[in-house]
C-alpha positions as CSV (number, residue, x, y, z in Angstrom):
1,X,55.1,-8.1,-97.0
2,X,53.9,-11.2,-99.5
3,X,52.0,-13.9,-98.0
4,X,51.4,-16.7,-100.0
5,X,47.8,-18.4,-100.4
6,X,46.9,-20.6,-97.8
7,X,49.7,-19.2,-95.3
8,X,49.2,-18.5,-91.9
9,X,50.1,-15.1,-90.3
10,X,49.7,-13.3,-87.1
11,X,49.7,-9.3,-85.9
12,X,50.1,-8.1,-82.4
13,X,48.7,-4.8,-82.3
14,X,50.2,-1.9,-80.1
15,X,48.3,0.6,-77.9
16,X,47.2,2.7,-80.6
17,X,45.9,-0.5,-82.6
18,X,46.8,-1.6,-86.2
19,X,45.5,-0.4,-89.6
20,X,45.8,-3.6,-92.2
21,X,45.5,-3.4,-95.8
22,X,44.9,-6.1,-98.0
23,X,44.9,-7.0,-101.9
24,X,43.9,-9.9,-102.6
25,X,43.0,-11.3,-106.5
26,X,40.3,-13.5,-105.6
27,X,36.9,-12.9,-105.6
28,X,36.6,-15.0,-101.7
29,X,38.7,-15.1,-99.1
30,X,38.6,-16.8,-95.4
31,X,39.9,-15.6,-92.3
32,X,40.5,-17.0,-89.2
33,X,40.9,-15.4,-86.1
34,X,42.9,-17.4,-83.8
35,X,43.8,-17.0,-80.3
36,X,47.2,-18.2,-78.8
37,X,45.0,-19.4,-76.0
38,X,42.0,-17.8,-73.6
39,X,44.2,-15.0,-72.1
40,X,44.6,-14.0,-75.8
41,X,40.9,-13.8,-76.2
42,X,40.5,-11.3,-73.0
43,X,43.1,-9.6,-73.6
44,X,41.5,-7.9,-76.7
45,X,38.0,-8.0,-75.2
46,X,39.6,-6.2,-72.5
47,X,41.0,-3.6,-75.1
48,X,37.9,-3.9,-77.1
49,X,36.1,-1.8,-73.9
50,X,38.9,0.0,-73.0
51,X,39.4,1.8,-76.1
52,X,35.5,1.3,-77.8
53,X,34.6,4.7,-77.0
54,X,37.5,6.6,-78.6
55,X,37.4,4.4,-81.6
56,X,33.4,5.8,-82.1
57,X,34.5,9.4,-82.7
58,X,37.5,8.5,-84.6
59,X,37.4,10.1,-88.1
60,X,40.8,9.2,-89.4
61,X,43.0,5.7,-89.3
62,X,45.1,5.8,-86.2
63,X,48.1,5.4,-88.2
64,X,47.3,9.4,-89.4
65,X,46.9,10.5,-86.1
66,X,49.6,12.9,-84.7
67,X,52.2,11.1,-82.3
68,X,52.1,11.7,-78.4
């Protein structure tokens, strides 16, 4: 996917989480992490401790991991 400079995007990760990989040519960038509103915010905080332990002994990206 392209994104042009200066556009906005968003990501909803699944159960397993998200891997993102980015190339950019600059030598800065910004990011912004945005909330749809405060449910949005607890909602990963809430998956944040639910899931903080298992990502500490992960030693591969999730999107490696065999499928259940």
């Amino acid at each position: 996917m392209f994104i042009r400079a200066g556009s906005g995007y968003a990501r909803r990760a699944g159960p397993e989480g998200v891997d993102v990989l980015a190339f950019r040519n600059a030598t800065h960038c910004n990011i912004a992490l945005r909330g749809e509103d405060e449910n949005s915010w607890d909602r990963m905080i809430e998956a944040f401790r639910d899931r903080a332990a298992l990502w500490e002994g992960e030693r591969v990206p999730p999107s490696e991991l065999p499928r259940t």
